[in-house]
N, C-alpha and C positions, 0 to 999 in steps of 0.2 A: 228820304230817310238815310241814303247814303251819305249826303252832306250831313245831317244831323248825328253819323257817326262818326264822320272826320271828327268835325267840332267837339265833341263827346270826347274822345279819346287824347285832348288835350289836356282835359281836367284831370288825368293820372302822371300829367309830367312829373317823375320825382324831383321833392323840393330841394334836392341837396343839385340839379342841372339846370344850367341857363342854355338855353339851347340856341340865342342869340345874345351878344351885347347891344343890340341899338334896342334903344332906350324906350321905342312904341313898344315892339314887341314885351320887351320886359311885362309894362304895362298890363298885357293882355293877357301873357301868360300866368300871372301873379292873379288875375279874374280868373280866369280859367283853375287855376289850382286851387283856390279858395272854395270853389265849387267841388271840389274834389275831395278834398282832405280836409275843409270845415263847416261845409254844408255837406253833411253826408248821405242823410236820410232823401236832401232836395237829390242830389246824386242818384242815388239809387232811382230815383224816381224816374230820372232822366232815361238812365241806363234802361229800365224795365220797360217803360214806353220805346225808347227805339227800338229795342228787341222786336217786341209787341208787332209794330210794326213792320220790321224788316218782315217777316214772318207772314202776314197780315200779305203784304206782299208777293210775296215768293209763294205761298198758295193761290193766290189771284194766277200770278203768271203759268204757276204748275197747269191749275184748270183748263184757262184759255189754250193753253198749247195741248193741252190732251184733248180737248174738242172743237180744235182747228182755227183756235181765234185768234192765232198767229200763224200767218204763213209767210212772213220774209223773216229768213235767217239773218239777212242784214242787219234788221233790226236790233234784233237781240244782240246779236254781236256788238253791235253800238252802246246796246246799253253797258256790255260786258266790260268793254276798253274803256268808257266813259267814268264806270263805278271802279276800274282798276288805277285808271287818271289819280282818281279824286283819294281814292285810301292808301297810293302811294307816298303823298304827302301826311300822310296822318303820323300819331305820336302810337307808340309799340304800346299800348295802354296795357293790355293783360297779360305781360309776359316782362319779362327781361332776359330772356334767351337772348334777344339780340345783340344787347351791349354784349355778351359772355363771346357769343360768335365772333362781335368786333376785337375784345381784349384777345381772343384764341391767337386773330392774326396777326395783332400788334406784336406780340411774345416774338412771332419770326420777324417783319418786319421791322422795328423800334429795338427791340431789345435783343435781335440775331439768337434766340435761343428757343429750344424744341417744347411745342405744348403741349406735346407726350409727358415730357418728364418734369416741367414746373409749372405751376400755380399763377393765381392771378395776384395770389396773396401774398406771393413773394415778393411783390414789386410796390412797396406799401408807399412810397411816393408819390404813386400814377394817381393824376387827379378824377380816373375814371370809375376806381373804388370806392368812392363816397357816392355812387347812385349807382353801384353795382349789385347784385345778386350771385348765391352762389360761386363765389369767388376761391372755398376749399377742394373745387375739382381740378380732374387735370381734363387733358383733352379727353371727350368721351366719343368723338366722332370718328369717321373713316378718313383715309388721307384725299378723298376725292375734293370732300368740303373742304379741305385746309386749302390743297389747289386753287379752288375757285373765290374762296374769299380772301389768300392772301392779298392777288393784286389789287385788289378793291382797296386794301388798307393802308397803299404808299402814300395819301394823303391822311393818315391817322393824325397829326395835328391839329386837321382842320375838319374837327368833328361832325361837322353837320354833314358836308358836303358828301362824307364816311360813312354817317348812317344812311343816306338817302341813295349809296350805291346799293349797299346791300338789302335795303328793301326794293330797287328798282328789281334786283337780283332774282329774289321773290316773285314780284310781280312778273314778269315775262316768264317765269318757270310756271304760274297761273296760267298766263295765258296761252302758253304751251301746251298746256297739260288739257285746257278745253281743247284749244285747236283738235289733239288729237283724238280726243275723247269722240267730237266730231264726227276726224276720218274713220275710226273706228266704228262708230255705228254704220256709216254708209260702206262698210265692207260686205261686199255678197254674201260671205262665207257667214252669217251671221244665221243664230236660228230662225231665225222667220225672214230667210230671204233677204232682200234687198231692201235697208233701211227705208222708210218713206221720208218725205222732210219736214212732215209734223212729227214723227218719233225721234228724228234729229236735235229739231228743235225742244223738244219735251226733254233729253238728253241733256243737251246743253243750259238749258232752265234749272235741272236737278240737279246739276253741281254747281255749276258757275253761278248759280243766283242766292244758293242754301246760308244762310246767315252766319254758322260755324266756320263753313270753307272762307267765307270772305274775311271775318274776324282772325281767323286762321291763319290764313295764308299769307293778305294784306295788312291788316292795322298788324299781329305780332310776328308778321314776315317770318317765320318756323319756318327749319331747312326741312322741312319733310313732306314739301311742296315742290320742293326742288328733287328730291327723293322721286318722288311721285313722277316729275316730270319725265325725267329718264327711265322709267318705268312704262310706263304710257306709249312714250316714244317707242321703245323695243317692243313694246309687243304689237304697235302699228307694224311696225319693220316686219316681226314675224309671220305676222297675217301674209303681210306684202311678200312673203319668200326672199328676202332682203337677209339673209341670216348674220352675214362679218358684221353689218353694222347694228343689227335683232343682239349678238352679243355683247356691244362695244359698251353700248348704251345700257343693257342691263348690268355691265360690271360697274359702270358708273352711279347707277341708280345704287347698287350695292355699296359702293364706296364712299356714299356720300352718308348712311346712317345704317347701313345693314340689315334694315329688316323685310327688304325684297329679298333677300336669300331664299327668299321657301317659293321664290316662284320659279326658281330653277329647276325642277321637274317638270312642273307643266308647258314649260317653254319646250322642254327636249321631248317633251312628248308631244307635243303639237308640231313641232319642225320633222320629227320619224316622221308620222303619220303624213306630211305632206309631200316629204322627199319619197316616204314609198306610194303616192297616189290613194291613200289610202281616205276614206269620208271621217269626218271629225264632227261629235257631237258637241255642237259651241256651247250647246247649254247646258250641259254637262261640265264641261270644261271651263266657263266662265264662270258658274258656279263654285267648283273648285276652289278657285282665284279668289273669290268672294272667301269662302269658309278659310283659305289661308292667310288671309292678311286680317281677318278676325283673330286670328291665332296671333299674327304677329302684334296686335293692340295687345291681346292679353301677354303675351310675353314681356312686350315693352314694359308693360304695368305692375309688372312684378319686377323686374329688374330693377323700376326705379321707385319702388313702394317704401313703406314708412315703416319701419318695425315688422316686416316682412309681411305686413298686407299688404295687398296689390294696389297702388293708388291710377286709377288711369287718367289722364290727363286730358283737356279735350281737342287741343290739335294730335293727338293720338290717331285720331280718327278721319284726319290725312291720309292714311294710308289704308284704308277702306273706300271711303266714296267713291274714288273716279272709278273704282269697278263694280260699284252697286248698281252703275248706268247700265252696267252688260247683264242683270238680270233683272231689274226692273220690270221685267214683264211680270215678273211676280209680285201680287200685290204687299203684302209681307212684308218685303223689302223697302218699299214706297216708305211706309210708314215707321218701320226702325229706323230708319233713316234720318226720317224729319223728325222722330221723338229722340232717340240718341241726340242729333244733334242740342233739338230744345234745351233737354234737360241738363249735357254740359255747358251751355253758355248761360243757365239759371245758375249754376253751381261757383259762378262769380261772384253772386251777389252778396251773399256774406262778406267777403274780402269787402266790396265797395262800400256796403253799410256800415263795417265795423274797423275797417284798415288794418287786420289783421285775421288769419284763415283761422277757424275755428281748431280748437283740439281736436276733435274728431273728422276731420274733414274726409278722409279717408273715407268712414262709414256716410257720410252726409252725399258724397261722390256716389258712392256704390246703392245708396238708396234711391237718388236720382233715377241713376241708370236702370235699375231695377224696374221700379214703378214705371219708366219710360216704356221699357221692355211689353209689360203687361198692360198697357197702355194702348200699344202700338197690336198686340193682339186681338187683342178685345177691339179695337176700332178696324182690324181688317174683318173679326167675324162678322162683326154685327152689319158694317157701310159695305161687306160683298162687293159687289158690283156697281155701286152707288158713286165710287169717288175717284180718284186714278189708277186704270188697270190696263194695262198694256200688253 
């Protein structure tokens, strides 16, 4: 299903980019787009079955790993690299963040001038405003993200080669962020001891496999995977008693979108409590972490809401999962997790069906989420001790 998502995510190339001149590709691409923008309803079709699937999946592997029918991490990691391989090359199908992140760099490099203070829209020549979005902001990000994408964009000319650094960009910040995710669970210091390698593995399955994260992270490459990653990273460090570089990395984590800033307290309260020898309740404290970057979704979602409702986005939720793994043993959790994600990657399908977001999208978002919510309750009372519980 992960090829059938590469593949998928080429029928959203917007029709105003060739993303190659040789004349096969054209070909293909011109198939592929016709599937997208006038075959709709076939579209959607597609769309909903690979979901379906991916899903379909990713519960398969949840189970086996929660009752030991995986026990080589290799594995898994195989398939992790493999399905990062393969969406590396895919086309940004549900987003256009990225070109906005490419035009961010271009502004310094191409046109020597600050993306603080001018527009994308200023530069009405650039052939890269005819398949742009959101073109009337200025820079919205930290100076960390500018750092790390400009040099990526000294071949801005040669566009493909351009997009395909900053999704590589992505992807290794992905696989970063498992990596650690990883060491983090086999940390002693954890509530229940010393990681096993099927709670590992079950760990690593629950993010790296979740159908949102990979959409997310890989096919529309969002810097808040890369956020994530230097988050992840500092707080391995700070388990590790590693604290200059436990800071370095969460200022970076800070600088690339700011909404790790709330995990600044719990870091200095975890680093007190070790420098004075002091026992530390993880689960308490990863909890914590959990309820803060919930906060920081919902803050995000107001900041960039529609008429001052909060509109939450679904790579939002980037910056929740990789520490949903550290309380996972609560079942609760399991399951908002997997309904949150469902319901925002359901929340595309109007755009595919119709090529334009509903008026109310906003309310259609928040209903999702909602029902998912109640959803996700009601299936922890009733399945108890029946389905993944850790």
């Amino acid at each position: 299903m992960v090829v059938g998502l590469f593949l998928y995510s080429f029928t959203q190339v917007d029709l105003s980019l060739t993303l190659s001149e040789w004349s096969v590709w054209q070909v293909i691409q011109k198939f592929f787009q016709h599937i997208g923008y006038f075959q709709r309803p076939l579209s959607t079709f597609f769309y909903v079955v690979i979901i379906l699937l991916l899903y379909l999946f990713y519960f398969l592997f949840l189970r086996l790993s929660r009752i030991g029918g995986i026990r080589d991490i290799r594995g898994i990691w195989g398939l992790v690299i493999a399905t990062t391989i393969i969406l590396t090359f895919s086309y940004n199908a549900f987003s256009y963040d990225l070109f906005n992140y490419m035009f961010d760099a271009k502004i310094v490099t191409y046109y020597h001038q600050n993306p603080y203070e001018h527009k994308a829209l200023e530069y009405l020549g650039d052939p890269m405003l005819s398949f742009m979005h959101g073109v009337h902001r200025t820079y919205p990000y930290g100076l960390v993200w500018l750092i790390l994408t400009v040099p990526l964009s000294l071949g801005i000319n040669f566009f493909l080669p351009t997009f395909f650094l900053f999704k590589l960009l992505a992807s290794l910040s992905f696989l970063g962020t498992v990596f650690f995710i990883g060491k983090i669970l086999n940390k002693t210091c954890l509530p229940t001891g010393r990681i096993s390698t099927e709670n590992e593995i079950f760990g690593l399955v629950f993010f790296a496999l979740n159908p949102l994260v990979l959409i997310e992270s890989l096919v529309s490459a969002h810097n808040d995977i890369v956020m994530m990653f230097f988050a992840v990273w500092a707080l391995y460090l700070l388990l590790s008693k590693k604290y200059t570089r436990s800071i370095i990395l969460l200022v970076l984590s800070i600088g690339v979108k700011f909404a790790t800033v709330l995990l600044v307290p719990v870091f200095l309260y975890i680093a007190i409590k070790q420098l004075r020898k002091q026992s530390i309740d993880f689960k308490k404290v990863f909890m914590i972490i959990f309820v803060l970057m919930t906060i920081a979704v919902v803050i995000t979602s107001f900041a960039s809401g529609i008429n001052k409702n909060p509109e939450i986005q679904p790579w939002y939720f980037l910056m929740l999962f990789p520490f949903a793994n550290f309380v996972a043993q609560k079942r609760i959790i399991v399951f908002l997790t997997i309904s949150m994600s469902f319901a925002m990657l359901a929340s595309y399908i109007p755009y595919i069906l119709t090529g334009e977001w509903p008026k109310d999208i906003v309310g259609l978002k928040n209903m999702l989420l909602t029902t998912s919510i109640i959803g996700a309750v009601f299936l922890s009372i009733v399945l108890h001790k029946r389905f993944i519980h850790r």
